[in-house]
PDB file of N, CA, C and O in Angstrom:
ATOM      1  N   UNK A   1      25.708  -6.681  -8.869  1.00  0.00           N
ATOM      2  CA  UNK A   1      26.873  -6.195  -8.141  1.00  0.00           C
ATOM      3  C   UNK A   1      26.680  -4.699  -7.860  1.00  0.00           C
ATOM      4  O   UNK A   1      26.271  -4.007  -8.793  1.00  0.00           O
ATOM      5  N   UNK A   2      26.934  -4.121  -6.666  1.00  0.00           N
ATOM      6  CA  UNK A   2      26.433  -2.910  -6.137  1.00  0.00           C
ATOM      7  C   UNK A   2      27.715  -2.155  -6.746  1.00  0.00           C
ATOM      8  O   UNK A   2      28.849  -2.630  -6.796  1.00  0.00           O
ATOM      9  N   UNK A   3      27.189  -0.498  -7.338  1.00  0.00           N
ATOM     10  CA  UNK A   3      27.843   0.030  -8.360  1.00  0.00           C
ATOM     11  C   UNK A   3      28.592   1.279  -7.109  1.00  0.00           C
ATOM     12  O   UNK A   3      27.867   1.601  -6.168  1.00  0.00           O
ATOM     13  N   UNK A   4      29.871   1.833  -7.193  1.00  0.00           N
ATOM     14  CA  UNK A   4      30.009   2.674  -6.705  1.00  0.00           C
ATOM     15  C   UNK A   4      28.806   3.868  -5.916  1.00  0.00           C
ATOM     16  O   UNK A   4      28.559   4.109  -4.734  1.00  0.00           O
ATOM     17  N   UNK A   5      28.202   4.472  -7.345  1.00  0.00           N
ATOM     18  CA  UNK A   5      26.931   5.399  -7.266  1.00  0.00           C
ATOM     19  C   UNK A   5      25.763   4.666  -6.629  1.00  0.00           C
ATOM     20  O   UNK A   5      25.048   5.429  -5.980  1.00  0.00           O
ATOM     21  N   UNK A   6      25.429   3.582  -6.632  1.00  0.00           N
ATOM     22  CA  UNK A   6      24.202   3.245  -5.905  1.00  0.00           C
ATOM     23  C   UNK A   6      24.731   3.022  -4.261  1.00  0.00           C
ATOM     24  O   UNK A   6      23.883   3.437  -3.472  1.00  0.00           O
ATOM     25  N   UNK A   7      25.716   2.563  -3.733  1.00  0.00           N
ATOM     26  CA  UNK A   7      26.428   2.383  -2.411  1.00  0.00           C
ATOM     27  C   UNK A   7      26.427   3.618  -1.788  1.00  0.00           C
ATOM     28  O   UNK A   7      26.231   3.753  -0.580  1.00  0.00           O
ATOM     29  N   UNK A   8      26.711   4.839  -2.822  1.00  0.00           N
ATOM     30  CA  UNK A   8      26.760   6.533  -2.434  1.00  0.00           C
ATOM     31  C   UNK A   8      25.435   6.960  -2.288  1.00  0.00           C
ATOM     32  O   UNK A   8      25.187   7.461  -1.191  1.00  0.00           O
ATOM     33  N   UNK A   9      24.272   6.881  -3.309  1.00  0.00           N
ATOM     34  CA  UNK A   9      22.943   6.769  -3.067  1.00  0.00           C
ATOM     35  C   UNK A   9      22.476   6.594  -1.823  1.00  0.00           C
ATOM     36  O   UNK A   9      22.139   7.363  -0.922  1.00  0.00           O
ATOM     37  N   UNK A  10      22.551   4.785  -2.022  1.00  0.00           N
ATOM     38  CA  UNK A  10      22.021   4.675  -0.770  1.00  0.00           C
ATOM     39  C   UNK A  10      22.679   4.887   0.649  1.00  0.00           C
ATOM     40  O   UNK A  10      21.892   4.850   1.595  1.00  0.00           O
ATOM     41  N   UNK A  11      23.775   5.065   0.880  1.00  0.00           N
ATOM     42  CA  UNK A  11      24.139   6.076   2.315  1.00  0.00           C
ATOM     43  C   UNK A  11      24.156   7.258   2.419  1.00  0.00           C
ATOM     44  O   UNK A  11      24.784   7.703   3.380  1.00  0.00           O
ATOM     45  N   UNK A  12      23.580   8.084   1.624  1.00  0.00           N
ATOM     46  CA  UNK A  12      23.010   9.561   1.512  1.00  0.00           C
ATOM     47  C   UNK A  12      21.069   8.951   1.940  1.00  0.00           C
ATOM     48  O   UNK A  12      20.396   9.066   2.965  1.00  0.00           O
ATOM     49  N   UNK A  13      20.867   8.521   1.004  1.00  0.00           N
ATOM     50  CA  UNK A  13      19.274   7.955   0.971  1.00  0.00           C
ATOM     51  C   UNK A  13      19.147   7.766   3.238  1.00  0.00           C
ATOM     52  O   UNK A  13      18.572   8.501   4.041  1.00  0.00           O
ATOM     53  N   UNK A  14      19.788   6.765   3.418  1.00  0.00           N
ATOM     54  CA  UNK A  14      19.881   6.248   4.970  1.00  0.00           C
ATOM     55  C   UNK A  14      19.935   7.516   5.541  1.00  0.00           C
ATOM     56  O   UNK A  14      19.262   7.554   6.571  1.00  0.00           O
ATOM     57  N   UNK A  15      20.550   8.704   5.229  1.00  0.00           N
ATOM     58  CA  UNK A  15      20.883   9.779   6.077  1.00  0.00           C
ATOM     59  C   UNK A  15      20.084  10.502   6.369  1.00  0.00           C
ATOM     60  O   UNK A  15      20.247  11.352   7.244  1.00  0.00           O
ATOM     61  N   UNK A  16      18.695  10.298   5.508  1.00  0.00           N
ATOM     62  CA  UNK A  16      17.766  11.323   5.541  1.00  0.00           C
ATOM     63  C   UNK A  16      17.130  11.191   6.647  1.00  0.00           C
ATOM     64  O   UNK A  16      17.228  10.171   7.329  1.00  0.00           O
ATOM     65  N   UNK A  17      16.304  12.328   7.007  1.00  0.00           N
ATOM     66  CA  UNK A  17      15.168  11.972   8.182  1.00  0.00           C
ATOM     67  C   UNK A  17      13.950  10.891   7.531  1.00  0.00           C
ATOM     68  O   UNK A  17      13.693  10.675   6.347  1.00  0.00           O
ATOM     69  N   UNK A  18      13.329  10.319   8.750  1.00  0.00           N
ATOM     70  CA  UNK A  18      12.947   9.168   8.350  1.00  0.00           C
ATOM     71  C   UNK A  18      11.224   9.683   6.918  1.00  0.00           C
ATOM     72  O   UNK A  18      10.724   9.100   5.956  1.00  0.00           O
ATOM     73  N   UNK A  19      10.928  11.180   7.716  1.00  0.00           N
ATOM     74  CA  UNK A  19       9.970  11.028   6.227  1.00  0.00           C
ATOM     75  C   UNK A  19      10.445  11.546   5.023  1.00  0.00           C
ATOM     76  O   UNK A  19       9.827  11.574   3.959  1.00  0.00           O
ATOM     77  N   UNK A  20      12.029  12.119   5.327  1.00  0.00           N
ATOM     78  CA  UNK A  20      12.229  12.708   3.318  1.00  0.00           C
ATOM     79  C   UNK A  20      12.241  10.681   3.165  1.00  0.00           C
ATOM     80  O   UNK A  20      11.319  10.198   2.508  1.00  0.00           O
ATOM     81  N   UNK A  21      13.103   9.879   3.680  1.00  0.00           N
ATOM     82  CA  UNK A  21      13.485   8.201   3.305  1.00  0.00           C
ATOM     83  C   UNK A  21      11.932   8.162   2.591  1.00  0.00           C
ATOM     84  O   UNK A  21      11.658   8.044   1.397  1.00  0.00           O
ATOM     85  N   UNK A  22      11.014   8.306   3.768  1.00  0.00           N
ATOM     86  CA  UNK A  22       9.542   7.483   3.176  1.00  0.00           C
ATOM     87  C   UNK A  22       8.705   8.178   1.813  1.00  0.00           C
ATOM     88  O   UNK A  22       7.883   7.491   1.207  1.00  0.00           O
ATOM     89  N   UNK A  23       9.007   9.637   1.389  1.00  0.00           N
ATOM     90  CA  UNK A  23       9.261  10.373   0.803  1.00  0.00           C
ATOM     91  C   UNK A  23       9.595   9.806  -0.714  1.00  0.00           C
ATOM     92  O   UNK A  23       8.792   9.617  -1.628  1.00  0.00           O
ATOM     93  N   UNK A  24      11.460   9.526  -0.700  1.00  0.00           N
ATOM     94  CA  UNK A  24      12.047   9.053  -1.485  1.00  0.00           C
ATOM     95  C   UNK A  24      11.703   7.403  -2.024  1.00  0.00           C
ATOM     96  O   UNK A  24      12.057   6.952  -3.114  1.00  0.00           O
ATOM     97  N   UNK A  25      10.905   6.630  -0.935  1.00  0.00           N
ATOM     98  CA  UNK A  25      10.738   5.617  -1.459  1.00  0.00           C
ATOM     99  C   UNK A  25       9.491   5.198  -2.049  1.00  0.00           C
ATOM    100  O   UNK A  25       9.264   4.405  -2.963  1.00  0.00           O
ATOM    101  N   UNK A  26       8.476   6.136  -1.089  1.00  0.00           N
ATOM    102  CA  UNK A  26       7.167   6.311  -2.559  1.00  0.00           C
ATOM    103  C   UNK A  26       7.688   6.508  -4.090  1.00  0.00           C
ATOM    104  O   UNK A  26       7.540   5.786  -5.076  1.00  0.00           O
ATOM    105  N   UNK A  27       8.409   7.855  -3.906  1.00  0.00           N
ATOM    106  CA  UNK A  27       8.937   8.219  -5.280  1.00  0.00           C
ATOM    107  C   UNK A  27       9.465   7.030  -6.001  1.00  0.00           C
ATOM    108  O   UNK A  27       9.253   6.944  -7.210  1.00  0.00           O
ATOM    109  N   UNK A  28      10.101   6.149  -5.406  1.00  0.00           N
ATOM    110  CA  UNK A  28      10.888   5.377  -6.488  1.00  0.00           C
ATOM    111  C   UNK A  28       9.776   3.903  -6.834  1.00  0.00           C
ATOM    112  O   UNK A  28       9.545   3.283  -7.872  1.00  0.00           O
ATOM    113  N   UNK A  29       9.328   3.772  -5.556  1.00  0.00           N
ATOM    114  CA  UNK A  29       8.169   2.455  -6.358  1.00  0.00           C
ATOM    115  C   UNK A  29       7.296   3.024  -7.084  1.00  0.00           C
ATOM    116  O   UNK A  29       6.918   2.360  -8.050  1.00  0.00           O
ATOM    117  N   UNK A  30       6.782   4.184  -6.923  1.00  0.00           N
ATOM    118  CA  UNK A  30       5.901   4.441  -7.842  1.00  0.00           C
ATOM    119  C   UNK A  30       6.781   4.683  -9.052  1.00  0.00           C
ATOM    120  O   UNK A  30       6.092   4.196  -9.948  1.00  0.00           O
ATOM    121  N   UNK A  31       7.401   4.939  -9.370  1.00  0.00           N
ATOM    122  CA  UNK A  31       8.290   5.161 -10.732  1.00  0.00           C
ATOM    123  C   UNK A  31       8.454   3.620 -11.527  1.00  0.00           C
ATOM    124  O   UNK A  31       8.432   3.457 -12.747  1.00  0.00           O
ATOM    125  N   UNK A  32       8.597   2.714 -10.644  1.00  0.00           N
ATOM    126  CA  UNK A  32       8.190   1.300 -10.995  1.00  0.00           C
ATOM    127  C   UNK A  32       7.373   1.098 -11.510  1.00  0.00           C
ATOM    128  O   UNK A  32       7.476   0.268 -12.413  1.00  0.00           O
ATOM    129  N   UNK A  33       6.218   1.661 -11.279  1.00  0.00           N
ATOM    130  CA  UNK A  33       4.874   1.344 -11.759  1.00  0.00           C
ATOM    131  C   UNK A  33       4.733   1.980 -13.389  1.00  0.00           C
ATOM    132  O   UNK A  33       5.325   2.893 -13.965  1.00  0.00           O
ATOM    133  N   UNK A  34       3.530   0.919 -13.860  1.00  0.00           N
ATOM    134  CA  UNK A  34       3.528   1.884 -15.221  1.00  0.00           C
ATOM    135  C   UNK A  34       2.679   3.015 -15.061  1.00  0.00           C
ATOM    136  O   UNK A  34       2.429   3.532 -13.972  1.00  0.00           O
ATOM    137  N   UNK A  35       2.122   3.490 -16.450  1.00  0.00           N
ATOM    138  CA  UNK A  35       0.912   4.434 -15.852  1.00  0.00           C
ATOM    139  C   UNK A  35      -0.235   3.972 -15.664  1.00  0.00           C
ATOM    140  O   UNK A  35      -0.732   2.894 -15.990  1.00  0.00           O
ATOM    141  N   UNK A  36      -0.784   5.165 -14.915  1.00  0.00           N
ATOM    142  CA  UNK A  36      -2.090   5.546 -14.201  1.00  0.00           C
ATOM    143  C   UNK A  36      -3.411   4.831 -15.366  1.00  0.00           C
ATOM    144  O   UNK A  36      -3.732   5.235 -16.484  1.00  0.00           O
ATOM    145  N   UNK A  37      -3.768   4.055 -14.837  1.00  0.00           N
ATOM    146  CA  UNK A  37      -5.597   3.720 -15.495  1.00  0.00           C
ATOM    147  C   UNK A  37      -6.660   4.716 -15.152  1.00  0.00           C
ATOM    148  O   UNK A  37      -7.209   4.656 -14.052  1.00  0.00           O
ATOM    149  N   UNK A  38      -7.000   5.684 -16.086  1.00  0.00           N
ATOM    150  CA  UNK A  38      -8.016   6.181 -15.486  1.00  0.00           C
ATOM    151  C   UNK A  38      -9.142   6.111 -14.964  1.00  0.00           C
ATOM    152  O   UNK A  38      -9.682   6.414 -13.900  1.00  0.00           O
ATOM    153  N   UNK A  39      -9.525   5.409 -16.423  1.00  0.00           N
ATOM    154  CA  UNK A  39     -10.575   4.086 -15.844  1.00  0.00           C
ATOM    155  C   UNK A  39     -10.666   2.862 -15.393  1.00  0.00           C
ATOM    156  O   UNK A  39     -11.601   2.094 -15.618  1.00  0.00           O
ATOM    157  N   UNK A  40      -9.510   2.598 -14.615  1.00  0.00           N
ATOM    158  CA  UNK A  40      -9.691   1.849 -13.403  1.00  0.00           C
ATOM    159  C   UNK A  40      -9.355   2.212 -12.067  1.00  0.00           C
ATOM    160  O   UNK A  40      -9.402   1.485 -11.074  1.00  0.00           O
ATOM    161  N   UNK A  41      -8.940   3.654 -12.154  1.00  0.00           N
ATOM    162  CA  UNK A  41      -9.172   4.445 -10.923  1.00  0.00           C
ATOM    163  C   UNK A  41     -10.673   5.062 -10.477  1.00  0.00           C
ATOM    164  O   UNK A  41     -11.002   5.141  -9.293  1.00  0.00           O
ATOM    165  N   UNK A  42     -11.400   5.420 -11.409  1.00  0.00           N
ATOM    166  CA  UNK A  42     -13.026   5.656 -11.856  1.00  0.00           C
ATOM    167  C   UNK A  42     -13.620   4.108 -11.340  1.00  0.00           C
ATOM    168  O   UNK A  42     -14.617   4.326 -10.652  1.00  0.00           O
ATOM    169  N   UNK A  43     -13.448   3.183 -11.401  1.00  0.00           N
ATOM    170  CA  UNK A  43     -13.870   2.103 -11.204  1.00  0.00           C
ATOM    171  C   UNK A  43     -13.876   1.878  -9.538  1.00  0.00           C
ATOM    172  O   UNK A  43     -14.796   1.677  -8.746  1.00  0.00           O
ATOM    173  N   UNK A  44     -12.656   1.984  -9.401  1.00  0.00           N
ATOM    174  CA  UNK A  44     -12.142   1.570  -8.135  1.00  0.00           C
ATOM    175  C   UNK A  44     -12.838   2.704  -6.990  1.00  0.00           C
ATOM    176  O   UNK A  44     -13.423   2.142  -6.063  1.00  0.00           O
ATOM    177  N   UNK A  45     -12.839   3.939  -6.957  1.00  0.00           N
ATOM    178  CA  UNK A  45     -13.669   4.821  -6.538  1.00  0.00           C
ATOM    179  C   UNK A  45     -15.022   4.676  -6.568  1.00  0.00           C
ATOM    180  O   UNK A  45     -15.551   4.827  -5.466  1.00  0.00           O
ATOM    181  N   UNK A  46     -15.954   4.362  -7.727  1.00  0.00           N
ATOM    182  CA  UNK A  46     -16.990   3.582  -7.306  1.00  0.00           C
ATOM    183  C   UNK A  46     -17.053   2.349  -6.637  1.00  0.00           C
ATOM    184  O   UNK A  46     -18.134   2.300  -6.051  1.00  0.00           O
ATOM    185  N   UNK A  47     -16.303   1.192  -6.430  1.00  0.00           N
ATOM    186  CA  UNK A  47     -16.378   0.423  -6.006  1.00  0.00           C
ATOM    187  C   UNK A  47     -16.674   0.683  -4.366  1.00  0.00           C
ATOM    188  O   UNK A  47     -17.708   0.432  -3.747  1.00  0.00           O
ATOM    189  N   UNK A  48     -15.415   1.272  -3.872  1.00  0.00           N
ATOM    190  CA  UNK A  48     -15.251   1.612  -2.663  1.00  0.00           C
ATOM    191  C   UNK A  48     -16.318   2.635  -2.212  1.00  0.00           C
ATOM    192  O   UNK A  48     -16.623   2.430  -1.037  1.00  0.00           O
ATOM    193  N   UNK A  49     -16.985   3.674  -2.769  1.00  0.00           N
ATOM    194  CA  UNK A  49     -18.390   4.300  -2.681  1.00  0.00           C
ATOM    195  C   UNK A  49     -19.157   3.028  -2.312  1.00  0.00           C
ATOM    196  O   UNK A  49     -19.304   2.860  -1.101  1.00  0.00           O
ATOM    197  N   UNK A  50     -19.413   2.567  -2.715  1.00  0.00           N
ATOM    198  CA  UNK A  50     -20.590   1.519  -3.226  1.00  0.00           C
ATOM    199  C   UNK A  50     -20.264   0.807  -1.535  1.00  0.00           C
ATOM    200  O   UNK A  50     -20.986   0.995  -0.557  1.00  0.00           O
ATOM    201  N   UNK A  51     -19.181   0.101  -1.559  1.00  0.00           N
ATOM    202  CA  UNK A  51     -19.206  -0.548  -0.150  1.00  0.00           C
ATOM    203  C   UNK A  51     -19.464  -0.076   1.271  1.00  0.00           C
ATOM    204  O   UNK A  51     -20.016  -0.665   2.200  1.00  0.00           O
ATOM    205  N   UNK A  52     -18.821   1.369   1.194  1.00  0.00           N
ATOM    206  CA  UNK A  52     -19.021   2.560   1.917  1.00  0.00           C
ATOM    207  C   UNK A  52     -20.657   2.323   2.223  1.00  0.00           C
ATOM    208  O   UNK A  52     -21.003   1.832   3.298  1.00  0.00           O
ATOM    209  N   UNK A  53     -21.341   2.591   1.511  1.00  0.00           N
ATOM    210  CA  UNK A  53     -22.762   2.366   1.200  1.00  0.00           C
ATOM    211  C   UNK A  53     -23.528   1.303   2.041  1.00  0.00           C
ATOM    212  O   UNK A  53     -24.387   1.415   2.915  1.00  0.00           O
ATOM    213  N   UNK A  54     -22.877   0.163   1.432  1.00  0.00           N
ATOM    214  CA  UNK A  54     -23.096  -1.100   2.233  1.00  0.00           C
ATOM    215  C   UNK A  54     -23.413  -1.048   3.753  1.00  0.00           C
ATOM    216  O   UNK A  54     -24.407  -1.165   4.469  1.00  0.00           O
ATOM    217  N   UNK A  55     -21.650  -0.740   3.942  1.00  0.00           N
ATOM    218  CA  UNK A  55     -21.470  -0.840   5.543  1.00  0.00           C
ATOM    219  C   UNK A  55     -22.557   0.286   6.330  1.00  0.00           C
ATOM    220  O   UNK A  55     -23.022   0.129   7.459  1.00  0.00           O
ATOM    221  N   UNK A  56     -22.758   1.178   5.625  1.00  0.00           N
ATOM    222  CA  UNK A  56     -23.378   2.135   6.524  1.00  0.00           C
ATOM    223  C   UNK A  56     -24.950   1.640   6.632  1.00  0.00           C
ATOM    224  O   UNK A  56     -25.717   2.124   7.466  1.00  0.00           O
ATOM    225  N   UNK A  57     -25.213   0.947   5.994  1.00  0.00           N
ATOM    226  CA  UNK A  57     -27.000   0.496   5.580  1.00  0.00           C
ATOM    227  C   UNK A  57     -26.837  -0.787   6.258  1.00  0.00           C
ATOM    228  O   UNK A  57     -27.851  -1.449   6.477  1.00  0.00           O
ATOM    229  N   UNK A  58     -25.624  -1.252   6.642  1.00  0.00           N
ATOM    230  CA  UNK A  58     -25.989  -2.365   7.531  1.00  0.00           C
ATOM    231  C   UNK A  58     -26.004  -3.674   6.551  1.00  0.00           C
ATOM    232  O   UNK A  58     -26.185  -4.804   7.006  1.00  0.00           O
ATOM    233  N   UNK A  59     -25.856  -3.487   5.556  1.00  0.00           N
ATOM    234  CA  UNK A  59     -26.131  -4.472   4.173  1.00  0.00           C
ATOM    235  C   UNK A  59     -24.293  -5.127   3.840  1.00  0.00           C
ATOM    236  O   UNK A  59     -23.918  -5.247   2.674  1.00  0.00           O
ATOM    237  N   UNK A  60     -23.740  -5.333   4.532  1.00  0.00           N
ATOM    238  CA  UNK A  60     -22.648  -5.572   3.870  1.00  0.00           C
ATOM    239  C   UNK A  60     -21.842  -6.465   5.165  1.00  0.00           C
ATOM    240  O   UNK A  60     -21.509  -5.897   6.206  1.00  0.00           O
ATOM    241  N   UNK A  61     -21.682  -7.419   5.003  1.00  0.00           N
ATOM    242  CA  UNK A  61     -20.939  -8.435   6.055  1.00  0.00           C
ATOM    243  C   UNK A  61     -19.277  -7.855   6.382  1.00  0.00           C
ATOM    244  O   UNK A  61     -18.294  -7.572   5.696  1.00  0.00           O
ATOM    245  N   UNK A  62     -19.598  -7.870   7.732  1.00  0.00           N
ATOM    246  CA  UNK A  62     -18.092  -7.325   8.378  1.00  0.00           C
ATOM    247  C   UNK A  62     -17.822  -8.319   9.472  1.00  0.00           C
ATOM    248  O   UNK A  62     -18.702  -9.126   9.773  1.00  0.00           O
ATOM    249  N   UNK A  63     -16.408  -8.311  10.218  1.00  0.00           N
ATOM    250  CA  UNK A  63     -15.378  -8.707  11.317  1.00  0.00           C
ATOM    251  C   UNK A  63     -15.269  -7.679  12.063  1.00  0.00           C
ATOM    252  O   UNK A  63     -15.588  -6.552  11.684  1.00  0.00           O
ATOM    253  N   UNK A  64     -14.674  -8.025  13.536  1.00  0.00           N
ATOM    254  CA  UNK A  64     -14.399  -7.277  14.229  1.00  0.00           C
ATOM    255  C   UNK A  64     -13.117  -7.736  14.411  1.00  0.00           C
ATOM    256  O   UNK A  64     -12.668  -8.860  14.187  1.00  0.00           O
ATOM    257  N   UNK A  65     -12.361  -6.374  15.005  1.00  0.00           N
ATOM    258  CA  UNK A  65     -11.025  -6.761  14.493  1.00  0.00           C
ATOM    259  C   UNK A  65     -10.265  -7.768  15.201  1.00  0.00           C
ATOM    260  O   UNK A  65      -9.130  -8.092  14.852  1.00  0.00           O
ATOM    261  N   UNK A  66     -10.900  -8.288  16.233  1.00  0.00           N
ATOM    262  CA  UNK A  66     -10.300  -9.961  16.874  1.00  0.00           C
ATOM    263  C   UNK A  66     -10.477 -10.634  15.812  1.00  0.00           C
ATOM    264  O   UNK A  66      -9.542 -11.269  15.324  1.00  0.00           O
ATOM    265  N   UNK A  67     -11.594 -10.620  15.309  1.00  0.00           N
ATOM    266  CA  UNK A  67     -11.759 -12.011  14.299  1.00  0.00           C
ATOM    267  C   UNK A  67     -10.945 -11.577  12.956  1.00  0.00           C
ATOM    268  O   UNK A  67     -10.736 -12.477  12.142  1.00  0.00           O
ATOM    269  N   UNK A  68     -10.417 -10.119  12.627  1.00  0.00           N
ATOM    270  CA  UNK A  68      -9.724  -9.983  11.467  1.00  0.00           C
ATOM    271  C   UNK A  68      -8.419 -10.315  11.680  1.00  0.00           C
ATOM    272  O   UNK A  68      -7.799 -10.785  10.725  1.00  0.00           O
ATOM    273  N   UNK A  69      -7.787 -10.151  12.882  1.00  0.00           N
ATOM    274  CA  UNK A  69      -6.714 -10.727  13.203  1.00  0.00           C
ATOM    275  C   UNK A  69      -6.739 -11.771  13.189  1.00  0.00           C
ATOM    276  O   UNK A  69      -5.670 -11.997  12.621  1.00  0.00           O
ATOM    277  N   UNK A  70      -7.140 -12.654  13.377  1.00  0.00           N
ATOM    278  CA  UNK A  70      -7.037 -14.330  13.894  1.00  0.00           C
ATOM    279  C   UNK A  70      -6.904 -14.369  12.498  1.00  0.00           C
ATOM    280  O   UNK A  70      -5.705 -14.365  12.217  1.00  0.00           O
ATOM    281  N   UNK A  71      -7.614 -14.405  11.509  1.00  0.00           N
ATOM    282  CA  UNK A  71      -7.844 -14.497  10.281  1.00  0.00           C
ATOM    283  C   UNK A  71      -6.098 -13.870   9.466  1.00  0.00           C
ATOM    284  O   UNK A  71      -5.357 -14.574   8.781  1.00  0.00           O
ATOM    285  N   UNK A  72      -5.950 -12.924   9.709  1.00  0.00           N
ATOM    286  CA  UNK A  72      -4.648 -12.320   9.218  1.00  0.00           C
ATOM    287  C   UNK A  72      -3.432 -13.236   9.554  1.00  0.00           C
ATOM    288  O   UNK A  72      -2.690 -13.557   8.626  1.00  0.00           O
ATOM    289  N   UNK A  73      -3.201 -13.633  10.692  1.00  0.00           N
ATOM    290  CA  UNK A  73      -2.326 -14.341  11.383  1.00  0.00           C
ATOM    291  C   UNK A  73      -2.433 -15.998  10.373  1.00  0.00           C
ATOM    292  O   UNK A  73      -1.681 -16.617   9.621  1.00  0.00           O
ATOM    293  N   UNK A  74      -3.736 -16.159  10.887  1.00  0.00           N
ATOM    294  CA  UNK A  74      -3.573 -17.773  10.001  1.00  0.00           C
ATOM    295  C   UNK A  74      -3.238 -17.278   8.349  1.00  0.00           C
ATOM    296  O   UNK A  74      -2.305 -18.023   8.049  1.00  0.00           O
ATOM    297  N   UNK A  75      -3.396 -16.805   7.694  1.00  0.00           N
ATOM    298  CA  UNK A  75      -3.303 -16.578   6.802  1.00  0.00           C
ATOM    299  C   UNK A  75      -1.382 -16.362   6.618  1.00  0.00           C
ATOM    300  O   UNK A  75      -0.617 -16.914   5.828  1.00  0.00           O
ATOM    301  N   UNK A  76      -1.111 -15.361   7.684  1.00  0.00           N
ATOM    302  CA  UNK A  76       0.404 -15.618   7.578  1.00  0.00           C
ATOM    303  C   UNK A  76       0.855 -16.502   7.839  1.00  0.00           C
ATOM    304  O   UNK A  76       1.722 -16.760   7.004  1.00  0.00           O
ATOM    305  N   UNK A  77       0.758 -17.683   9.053  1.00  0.00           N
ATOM    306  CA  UNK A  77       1.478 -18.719   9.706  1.00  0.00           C
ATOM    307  C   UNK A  77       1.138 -20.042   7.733  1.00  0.00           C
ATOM    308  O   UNK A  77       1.644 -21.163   7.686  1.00  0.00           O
ATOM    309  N   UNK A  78       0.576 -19.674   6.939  1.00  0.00           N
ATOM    310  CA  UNK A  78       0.589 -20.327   5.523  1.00  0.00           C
ATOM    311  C   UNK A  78       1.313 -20.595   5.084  1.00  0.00           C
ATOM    312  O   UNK A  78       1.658 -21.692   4.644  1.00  0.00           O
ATOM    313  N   UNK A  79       2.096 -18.884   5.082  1.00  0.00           N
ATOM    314  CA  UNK A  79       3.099 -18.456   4.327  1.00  0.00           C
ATOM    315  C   UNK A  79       4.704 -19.209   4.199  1.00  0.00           C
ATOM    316  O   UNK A  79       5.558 -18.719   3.461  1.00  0.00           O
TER     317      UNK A  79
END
C-alpha cells in the first residue's frame, strides 16, 4: 500500500529533469545490489580483454547486426 512519503517521493522524483530521474534511479538499483566482487570484477575485465582480443585477430565468431536482430526479436516473440 503506497505510503503518504513514497507518493511525495515519487512526484518530486517525476519532477526532475529527465537525467537527475536517470541519475536517481541508478542510485537506487544499485543500492539494491549487494556489494561489489572484486574478484569478479578482475575476472570480468579480463574476460572482456580477452574477447576484445579475439574479435580484433579475427579469431572469434560474430553477427552482423541484421542477423543479431532477427535473433533478438525471436528470442523476444518466446517470451
Amino acid at each position: 500500500m503506497p505510503s503518504p512519503n513514497k507518493d511525495r517521493l515519487r512526484s518530486e522524483a517525476l519532477a526532475l529533469a529527465p537525467s537527475d530521474r536517470a541519475e536517481l534511479a541508478h542510485d537506487l538499483v544499485q543500492s539494491l545490489d549487494g556489494p561489489v566482487d572484486s574478484d569478479s570484477a578482475g575476472a570480468w575485465e579480463q574476460e572482456i580483454l580477452r574477447r576484445i582480443e579475439q574479435l580484433d585477430a579475427g579469431s572469434a565468431p560474430s553477427v552482423d547486426r541484421k542477423e543479431f536482430s532477427s535473433r533478438i526479436r525471436e528470442q523476444l516473440r518466446r517470451i
